[in-house]
C-alpha positions as CSV (number, residue, x, y, z in Angstrom):
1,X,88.8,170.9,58.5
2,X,89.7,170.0,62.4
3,X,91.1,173.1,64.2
4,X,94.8,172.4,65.4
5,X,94.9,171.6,68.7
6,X,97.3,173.6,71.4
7,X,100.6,171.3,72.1
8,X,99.2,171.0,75.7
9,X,96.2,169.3,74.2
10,X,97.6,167.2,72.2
11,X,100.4,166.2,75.1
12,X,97.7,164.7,77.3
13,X,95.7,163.0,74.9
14,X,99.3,161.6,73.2
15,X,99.7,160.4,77.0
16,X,96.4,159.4,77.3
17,X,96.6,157.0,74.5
18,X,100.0,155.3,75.8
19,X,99.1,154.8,78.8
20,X,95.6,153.1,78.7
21,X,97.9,150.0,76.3
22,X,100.4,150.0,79.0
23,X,97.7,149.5,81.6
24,X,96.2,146.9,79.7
25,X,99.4,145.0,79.2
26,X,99.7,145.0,82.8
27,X,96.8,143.4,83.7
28,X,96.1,141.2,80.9
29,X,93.5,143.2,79.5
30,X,92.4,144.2,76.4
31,X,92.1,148.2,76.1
32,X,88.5,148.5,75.8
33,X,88.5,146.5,79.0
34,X,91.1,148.9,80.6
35,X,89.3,151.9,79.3
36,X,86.0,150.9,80.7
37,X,87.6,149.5,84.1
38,X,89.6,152.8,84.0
39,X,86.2,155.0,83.4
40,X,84.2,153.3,86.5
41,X,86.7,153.0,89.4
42,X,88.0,157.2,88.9
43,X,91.1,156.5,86.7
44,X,90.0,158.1,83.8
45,X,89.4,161.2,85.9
46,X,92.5,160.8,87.4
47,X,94.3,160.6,84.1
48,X,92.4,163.9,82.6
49,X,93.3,165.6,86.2
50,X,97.1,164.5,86.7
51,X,98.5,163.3,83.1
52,X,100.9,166.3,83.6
53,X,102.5,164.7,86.6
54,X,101.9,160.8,85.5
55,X,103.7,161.7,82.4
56,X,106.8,162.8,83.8
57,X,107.4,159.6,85.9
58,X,108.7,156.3,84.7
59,X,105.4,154.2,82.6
60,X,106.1,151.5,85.4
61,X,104.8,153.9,87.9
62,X,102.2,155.8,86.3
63,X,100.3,152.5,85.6
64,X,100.9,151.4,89.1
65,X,99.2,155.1,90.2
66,X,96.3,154.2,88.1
67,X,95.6,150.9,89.4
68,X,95.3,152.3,93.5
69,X,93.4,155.0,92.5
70,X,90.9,152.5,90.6
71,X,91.4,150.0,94.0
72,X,90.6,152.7,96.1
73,X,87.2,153.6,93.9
74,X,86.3,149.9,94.8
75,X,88.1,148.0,91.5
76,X,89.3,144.7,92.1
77,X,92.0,142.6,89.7
């Protein structure tokens, strides 16, 4: 048996797994191919360091947060 996970835990990797889709749907990706664009231009770090803010703020925005970090790490869409 899995040992339960602390609500804070299972918060950010609830938000985690929304947001990744949403980022996909945005730019026409599938969600592998958001994850892995995600993982090499810094948003998944960013996502692990500031779900707690992202979270909070309209999906519209959070999305749009991701995809400057990932243009500022060099990705292009």
């Amino acid at each position: 048996m899995y040992p339960k996970l602390d609500k804070v835990t299972s918060d950010k990797i609830s938000f985690i797994a929304f947001i990744i889709p949403e980022f996909a749907d945005a730019y026409k990706m599938d969600i592998q191919e958001a994850y892995k664009y995600l993982q090499k231009y810094g948003g998944i770090q960013f996502l692990h360091e500031h779900w707690w803010a992202l979270h909070t703020d309209n999906p519209f925005h959070a999305v749009r947060d991701l995809y400057n970090i990932c243009v500022e790490n060099g990705g292009q869409r």
